[in-house]
RODOFI-933226 format. One record per residue (C-alpha): x, y, z; residue number from 1. Coordinates in Angstrom, 1 decimal, always signed. Layout:
- x y z num
- X Y Z NUM $
...
END
This chain:
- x y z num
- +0.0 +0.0 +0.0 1 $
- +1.8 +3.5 -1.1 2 $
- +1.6 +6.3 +1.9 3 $
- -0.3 +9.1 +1.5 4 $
- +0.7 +12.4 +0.7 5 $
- +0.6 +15.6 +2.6 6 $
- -0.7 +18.7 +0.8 7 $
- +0.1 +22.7 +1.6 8 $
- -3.1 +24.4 +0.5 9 $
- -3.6 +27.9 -0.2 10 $
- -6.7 +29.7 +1.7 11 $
- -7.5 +33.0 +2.1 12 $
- -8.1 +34.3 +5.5 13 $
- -11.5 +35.0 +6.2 14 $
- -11.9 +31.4 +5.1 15 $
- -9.1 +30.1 +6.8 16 $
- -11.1 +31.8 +10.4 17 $
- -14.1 +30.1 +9.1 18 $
- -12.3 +26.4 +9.3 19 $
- -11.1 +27.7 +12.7 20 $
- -13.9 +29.1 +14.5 21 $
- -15.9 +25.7 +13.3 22 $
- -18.3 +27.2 +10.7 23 $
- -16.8 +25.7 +8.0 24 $
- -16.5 +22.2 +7.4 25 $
- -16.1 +21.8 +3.4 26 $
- -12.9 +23.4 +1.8 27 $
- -13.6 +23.8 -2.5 28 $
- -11.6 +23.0 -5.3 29 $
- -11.9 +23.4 -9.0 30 $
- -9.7 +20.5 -9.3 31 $
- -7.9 +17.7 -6.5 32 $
- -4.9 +16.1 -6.5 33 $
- -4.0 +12.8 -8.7 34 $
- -1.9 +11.5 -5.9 35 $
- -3.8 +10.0 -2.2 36 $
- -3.7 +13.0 +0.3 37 $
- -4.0 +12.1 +3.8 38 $
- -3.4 +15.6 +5.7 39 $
- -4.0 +19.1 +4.2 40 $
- -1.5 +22.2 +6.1 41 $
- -2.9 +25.1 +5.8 42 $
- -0.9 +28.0 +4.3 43 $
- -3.2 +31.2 +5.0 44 $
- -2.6 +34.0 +2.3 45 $
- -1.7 +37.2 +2.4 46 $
- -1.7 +39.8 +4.5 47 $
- -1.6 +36.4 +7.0 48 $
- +1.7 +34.7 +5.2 49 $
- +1.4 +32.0 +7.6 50 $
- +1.1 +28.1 +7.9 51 $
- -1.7 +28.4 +10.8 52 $
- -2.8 +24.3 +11.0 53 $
- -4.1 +21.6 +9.5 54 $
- -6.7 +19.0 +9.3 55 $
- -7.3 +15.3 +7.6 56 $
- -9.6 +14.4 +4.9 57 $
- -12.5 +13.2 +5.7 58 $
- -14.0 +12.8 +2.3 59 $
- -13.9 +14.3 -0.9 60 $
- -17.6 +14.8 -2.7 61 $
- -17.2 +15.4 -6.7 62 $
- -20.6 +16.5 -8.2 63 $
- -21.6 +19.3 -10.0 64 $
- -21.5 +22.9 -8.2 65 $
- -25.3 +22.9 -7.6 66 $
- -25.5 +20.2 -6.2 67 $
- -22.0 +20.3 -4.2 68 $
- -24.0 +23.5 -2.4 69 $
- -27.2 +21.2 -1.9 70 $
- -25.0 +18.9 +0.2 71 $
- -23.3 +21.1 +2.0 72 $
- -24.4 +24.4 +2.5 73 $
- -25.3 +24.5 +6.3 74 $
- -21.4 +24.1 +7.1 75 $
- -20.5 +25.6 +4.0 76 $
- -18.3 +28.7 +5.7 77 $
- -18.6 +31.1 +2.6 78 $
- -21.5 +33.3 +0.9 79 $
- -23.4 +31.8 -2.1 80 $
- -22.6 +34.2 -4.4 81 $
- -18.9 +33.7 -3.7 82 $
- -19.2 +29.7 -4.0 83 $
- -20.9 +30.7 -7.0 84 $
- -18.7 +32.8 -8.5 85 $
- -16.0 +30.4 -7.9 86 $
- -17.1 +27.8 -9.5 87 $
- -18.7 +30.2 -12.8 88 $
- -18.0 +28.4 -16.0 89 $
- -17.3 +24.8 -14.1 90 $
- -19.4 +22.1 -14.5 91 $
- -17.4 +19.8 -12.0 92 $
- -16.8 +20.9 -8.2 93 $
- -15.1 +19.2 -5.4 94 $
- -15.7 +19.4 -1.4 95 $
- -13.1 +18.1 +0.9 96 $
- -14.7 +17.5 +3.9 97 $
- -12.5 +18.4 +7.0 98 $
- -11.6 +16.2 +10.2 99 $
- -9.6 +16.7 +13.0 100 $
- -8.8 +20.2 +12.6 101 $
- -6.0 +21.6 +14.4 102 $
- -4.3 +25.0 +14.8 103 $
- -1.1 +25.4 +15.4 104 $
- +0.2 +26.7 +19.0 105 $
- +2.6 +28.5 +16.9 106 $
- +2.2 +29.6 +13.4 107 $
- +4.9 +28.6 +10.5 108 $
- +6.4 +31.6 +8.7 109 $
- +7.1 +29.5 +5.8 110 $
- +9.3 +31.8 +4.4 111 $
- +12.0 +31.2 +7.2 112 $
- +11.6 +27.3 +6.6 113 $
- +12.1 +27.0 +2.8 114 $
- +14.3 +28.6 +0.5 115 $
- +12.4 +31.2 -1.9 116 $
- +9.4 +29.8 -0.7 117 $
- +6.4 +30.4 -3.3 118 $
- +2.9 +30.3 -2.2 119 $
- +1.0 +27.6 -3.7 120 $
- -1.6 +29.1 -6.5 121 $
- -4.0 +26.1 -4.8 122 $
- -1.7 +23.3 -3.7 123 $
- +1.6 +21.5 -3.4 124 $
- +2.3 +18.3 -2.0 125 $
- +5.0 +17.9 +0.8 126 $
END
């Protein structure tokens, strides 16, 4: 059996809070990852600039966006019109649905831990 990955996932802040505070249980992708992904670290864009936590996959729902929002909406963490506008022109959405999310006691500054460190456009396996 091969090992799982680990992914570093871009998310912006107010979204990153959501996940935090507990409101949000469903992080969404235009497109996933080819390779198994066991833990997602969560690099918070700017102005944050930080690796705040992380959190395990619980499952990943593939459907169209309509009915993505159907299914998740009451832990969904982000306005209609936003989902919505994210997913404009796609006929295929993805929700990872979170478990065992942790923040971390300290923040990463990943800039101090990798060389020219370049923020994932959506992810990067590590």
């Amino acid at each position: 059996m091969r090992n799982k990955e680990n992914v570093l996932l871009s998310i912006k802040p107010e979204y990153a809070n959501e996940i935090m505070d507990g409101n949000k249980h469903y992080e969404y992708r235009k497109r996933i990852f080819r390779k198994p992904v066991n833990t997602i670290v969560m690099y918070v864009t700017r102005p944050v600039g930080l690796i705040t936590g992380e959190f395990t996959i619980k499952r990943i729902m593939v459907d169209t966006p309509e009915n993505i929002w159907l299914k998740t909406e009451a832990y969904a963490g982000i306005k209609k019109k936003d989902f919505d506008a994210y997913f404009k022109g796609h006929d295929k959405a993805y929700a990872i649905e979170m478990a065992d999310v942790m923040a971390y006691h300290t923040p990463i500054n990943p800039f101090r831990v990798w060389n020219h460190f370049v923020p994932p456009q959506s992810f990067r396996y590590i």
